[in-house]
C-alpha positions as CSV (number, residue, x, y, z in Angstrom):
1,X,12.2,177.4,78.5
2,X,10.9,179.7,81.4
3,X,7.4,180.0,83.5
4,X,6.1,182.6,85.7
5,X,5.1,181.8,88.7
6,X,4.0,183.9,91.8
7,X,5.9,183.6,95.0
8,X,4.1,182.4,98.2
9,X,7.0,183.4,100.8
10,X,10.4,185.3,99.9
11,X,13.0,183.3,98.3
12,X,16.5,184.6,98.6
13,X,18.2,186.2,94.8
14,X,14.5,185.9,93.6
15,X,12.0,187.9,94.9
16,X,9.6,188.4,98.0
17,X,5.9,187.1,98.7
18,X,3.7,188.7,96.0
19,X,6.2,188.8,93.4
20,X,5.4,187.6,89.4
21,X,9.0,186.0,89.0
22,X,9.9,184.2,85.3
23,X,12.2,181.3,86.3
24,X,13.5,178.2,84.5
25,X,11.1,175.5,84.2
26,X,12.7,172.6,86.0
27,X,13.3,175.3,88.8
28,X,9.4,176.1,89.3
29,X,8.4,172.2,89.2
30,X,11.4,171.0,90.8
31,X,12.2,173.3,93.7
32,X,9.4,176.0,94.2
33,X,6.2,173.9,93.6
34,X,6.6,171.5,95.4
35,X,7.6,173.1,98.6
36,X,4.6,175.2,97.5
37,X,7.1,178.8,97.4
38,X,5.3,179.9,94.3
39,X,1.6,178.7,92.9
40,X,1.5,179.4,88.8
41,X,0.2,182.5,87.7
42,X,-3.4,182.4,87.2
43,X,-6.2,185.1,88.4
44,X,-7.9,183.1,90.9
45,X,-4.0,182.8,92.7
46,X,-3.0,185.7,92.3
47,X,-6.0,187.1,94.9
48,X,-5.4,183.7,96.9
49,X,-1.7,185.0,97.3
50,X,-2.9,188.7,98.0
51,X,-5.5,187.3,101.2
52,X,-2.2,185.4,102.2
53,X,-0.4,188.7,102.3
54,X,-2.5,190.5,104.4
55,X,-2.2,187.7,106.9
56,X,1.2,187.2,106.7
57,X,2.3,191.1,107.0
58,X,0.7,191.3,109.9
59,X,2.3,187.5,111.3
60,X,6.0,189.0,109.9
61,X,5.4,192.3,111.2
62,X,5.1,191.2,115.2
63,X,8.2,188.6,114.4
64,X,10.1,191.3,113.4
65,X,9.4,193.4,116.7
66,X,10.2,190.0,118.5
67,X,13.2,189.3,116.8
68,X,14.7,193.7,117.2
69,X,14.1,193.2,121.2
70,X,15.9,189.5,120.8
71,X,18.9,191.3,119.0
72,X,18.7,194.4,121.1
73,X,19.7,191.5,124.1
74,X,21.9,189.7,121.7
75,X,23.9,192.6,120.6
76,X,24.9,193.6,124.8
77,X,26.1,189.7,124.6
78,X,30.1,189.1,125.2
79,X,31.5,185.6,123.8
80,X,35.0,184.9,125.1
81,X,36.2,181.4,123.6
82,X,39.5,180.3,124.9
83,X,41.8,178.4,122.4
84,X,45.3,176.4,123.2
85,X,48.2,178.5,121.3
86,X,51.9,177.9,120.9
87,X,54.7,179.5,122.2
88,X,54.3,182.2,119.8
89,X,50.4,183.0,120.5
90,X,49.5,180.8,117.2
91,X,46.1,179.2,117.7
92,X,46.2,175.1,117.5
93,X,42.7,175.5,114.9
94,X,40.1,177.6,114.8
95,X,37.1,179.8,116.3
96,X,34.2,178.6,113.8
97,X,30.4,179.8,113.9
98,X,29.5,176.4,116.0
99,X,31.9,178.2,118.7
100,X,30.2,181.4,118.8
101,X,26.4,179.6,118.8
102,X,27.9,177.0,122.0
103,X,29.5,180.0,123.6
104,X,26.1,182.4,123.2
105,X,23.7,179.0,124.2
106,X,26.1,178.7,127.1
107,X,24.5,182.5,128.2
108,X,20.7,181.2,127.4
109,X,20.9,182.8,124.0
110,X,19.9,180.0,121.7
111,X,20.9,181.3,117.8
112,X,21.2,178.8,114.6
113,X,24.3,178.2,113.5
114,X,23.4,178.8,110.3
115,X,22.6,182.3,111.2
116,X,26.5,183.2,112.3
117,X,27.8,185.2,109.3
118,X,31.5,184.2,109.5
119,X,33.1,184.9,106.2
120,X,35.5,182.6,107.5
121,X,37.2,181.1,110.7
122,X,38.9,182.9,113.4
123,X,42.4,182.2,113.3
124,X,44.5,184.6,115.5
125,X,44.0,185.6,119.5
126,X,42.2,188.7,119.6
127,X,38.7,190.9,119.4
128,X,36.2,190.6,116.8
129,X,32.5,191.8,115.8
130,X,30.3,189.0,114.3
131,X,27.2,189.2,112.8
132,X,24.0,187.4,113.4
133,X,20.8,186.9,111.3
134,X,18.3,186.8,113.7
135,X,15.4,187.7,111.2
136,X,15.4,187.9,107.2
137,X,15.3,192.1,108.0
138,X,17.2,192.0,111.7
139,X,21.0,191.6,112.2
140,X,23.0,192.4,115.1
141,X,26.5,192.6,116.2
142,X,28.2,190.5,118.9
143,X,31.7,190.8,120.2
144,X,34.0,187.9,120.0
145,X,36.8,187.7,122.2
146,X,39.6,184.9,121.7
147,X,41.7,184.3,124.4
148,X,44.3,181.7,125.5
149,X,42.6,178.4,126.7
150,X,42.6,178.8,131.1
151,X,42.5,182.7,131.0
152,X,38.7,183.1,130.1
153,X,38.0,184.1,133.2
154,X,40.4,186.5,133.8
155,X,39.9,190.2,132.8
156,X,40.2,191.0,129.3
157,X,43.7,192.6,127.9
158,X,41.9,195.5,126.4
159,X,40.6,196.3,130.1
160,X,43.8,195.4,131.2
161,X,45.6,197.7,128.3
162,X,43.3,200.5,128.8
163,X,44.4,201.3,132.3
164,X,48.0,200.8,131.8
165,X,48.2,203.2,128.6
166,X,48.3,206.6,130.3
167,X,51.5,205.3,131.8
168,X,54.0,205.8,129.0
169,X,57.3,208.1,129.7
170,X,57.5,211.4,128.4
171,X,58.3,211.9,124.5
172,X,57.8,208.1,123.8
173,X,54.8,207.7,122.0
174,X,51.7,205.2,123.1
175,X,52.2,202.2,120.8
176,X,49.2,201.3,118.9
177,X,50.3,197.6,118.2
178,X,48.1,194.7,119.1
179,X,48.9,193.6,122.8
180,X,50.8,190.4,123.3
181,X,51.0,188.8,125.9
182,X,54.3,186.6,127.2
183,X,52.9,184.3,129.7
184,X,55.0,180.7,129.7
């Protein structure tokens, strides 16, 4: 059996504020009533949830501008976690999304994280792009850099690599490989 009910506030895979929704019945006064998401559908609330609108456009509206300058800063942000490899550059574990949220609180950036969209774990040495949720409508993009644990500090290899490419000999061709470094 199924009701309708009218969402108060967007619920992900369902719908957003406003929104005449027909869900299961246990799921409206189970989950959505109660944490007062939705109100039934009646005339009287649907205008109550169209006053709430107008107030809460406007309240969503100025935390989305808050939360574009927030990823704007975010998104210039640099995380370089060092990790203790073998002999062979393989990581002992993994880079997880607590990592990148310590390693971004350790630059004043304080992110959920909840809000760290790692498909999964980082499990080799090297540079990556993760995304952050900093709003329901604003992501952003902040590089990831996994280096061997006690060179953190040291200039990154791409840097490094970047320099040292224009000096190949002549007719060998640049090597697009990923770096590695030997250092025992």
């Amino acid at each position: 059996m199924s009701v309708q009910v009218i969402l108060r506030e967007p619920v992900d895979n369902l719908g957003s504020r406003g929104d005449v929704v027909k869900v299961a019945n246990g799921y409206a006064r189970n989950y959505l009533l109660p944490r007062k998401l939705a109100l039934p559908v009646t005339e009287s609330n649907r205008h109550r949830v169209s006053r709430e609108r107008v107030v809460s456009d406007a309240r969503d509206a100025a935390e989305k501008d808050a939360a574009e300058a927030f990823a704007a800063r975010l998104g210039q942000a640099v995380c370089i976690i060092g990790r203790r490899v073998g002999q062979t550059n393989t990581m002992y574990g993994s880079v997880t999304n607590v990592d990148v949220a310590d390693s971004l609180s350790a630059q004043s950036f304080e992110v959920d994280r909840r809000k760290i969209l790692l498909d999964e774990p980082l499990k080799k040495l090297g540079k990556y792009t993760v995304r952050i949720r900093v709003h329901r409508l604003v992501t952003t993009e902040v590089t990831v850099h996994v280096v061997k644990e006690g060179t953190e500090n040291e200039p990154l290899v791409e840097e490094v690599e970047e320099v040292d490419a224009p000096s190949t000999e002549p007719g060998e061709a640049p090597s697009t490989a990923a770096p590695e470094s030997t250092d025992e």
